[in-house]
Rosetta silent file (secondary structure, phi, psi, omega in degrees, C-alpha in Angstrom):
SEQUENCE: XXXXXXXXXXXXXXXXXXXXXXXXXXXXXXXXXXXXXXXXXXXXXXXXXXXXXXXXXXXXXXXXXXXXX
SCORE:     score description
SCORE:     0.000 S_00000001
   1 L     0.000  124.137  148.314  -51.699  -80.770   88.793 S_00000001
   2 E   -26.762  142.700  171.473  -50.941  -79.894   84.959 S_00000001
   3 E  -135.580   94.228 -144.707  -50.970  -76.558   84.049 S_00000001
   4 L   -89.812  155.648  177.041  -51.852  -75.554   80.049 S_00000001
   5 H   -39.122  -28.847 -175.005  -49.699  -73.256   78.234 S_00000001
   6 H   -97.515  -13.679  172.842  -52.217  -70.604   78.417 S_00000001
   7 H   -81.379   -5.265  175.582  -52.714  -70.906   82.372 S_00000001
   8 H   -92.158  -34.403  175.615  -48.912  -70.583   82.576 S_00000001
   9 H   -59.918  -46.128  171.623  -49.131  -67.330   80.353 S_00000001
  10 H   -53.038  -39.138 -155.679  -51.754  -65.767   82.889 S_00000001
  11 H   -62.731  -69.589 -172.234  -49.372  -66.992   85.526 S_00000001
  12 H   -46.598  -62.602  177.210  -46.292  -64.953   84.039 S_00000001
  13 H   -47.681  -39.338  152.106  -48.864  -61.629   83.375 S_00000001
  14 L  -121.927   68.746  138.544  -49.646  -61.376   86.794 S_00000001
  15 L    58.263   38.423  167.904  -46.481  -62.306   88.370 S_00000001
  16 L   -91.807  150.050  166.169  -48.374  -65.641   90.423 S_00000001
  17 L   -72.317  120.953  176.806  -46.409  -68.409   92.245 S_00000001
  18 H   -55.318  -23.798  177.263  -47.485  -71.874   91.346 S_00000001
  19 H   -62.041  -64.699 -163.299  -48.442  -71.992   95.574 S_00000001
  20 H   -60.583    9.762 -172.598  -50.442  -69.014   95.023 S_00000001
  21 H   -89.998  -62.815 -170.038  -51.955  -71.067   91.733 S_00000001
  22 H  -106.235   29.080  158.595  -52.773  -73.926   93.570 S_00000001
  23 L  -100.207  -25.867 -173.202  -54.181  -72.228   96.920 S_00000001
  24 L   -73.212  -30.428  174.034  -57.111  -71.098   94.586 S_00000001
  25 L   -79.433   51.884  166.868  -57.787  -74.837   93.524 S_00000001
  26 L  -135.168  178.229 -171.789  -58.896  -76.319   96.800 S_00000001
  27 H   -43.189  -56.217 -104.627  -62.505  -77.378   98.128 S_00000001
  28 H  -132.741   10.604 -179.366  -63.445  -74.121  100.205 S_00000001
  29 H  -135.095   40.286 -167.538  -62.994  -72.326   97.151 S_00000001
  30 E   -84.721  158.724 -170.333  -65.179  -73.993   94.859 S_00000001
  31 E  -165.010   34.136 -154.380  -67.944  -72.205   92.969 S_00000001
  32 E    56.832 -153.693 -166.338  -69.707  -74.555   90.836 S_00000001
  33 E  -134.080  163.890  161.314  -68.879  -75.705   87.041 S_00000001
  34 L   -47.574  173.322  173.951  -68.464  -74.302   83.292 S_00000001
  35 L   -74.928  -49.175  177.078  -71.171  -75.273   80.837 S_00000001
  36 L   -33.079  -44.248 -175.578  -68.470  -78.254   80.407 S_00000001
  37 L    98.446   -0.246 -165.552  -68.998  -79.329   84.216 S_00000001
  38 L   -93.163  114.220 -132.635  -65.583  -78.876   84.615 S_00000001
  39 E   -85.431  123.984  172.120  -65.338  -77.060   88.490 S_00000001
  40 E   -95.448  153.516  165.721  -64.571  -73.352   88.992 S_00000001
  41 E  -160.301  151.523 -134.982  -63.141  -71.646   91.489 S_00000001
  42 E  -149.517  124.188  165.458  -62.720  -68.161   92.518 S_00000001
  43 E  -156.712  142.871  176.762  -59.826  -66.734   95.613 S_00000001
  44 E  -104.394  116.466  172.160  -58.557  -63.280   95.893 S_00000001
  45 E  -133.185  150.066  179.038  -54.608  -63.436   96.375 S_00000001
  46 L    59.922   33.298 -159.183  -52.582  -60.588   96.584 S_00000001
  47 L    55.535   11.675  161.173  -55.736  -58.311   95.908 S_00000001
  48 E   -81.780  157.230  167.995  -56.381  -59.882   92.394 S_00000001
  49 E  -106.886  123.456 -133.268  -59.356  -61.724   92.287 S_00000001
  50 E  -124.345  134.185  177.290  -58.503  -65.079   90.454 S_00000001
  51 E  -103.026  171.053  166.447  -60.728  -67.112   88.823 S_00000001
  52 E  -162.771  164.252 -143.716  -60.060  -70.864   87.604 S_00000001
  53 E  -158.053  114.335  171.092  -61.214  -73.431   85.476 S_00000001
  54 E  -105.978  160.869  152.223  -59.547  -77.348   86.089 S_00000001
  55 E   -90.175  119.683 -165.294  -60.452  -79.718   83.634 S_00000001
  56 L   -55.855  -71.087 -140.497  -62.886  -82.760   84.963 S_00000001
  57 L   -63.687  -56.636 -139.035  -61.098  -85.584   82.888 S_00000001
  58 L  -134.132  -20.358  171.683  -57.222  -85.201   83.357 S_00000001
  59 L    81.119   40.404  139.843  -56.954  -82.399   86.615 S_00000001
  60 E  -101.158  134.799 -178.337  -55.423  -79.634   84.287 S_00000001
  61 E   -58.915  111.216 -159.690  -55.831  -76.117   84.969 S_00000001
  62 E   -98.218  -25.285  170.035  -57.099  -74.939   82.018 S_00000001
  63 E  -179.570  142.844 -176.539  -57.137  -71.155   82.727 S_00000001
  64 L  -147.727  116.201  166.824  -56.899  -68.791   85.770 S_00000001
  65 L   -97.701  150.284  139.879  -58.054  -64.662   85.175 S_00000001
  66 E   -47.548  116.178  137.654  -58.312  -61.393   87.132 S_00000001
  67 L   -67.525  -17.876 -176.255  -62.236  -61.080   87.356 S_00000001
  68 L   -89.397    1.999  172.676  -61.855  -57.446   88.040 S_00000001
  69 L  -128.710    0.000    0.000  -60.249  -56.753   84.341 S_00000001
C-alpha cells in the first residue's frame, strides 16, 4: 500500500510505525465509506484513536487522524 505525503505527515506527528499504519487498514476494522465511496476505517493503537481513509481506485492511504483531537 501507497501512502500520500500528507498520510506520512500524520504518521511523523504522532510518532506511528508503518505496522501500526497498516494494522488499522484491515477488514475487521472497516466502517463504511467517504462521500467518495472510498472505505474508512477506524482502530485505537497506542490509545490514539486512528481514523483512515484508502483510496478505492489505486489502494493509497489518503489520510489517517486522531478522532479524539
Amino acid at each position: 500500500m501507497r501512502l500520500s505525503r500528507h498520510a506520512k505527515n500524520r504518521m511523523r506527528r504522532h510518532k506511528l510505525t508503518r505496522d501500526e499504519v497498516f494494522g488499522v487498514v484491515a477488514a475487521e476494522n472497516r466502517r463504511g465509506e467517504d462521500p467518495d465511496g472510498n472505505p474508512i476505517y477506524v482502530k485505537e493503537v497506542r490509545g490514539i484513536l486512528l481514523f483512515a481513509i484508502v483510496a478505492l481506485d489505486d489502494g493509497t492511504l489518503i489520510t489517517i487522524y486522531d478522532l479524539r483531537t
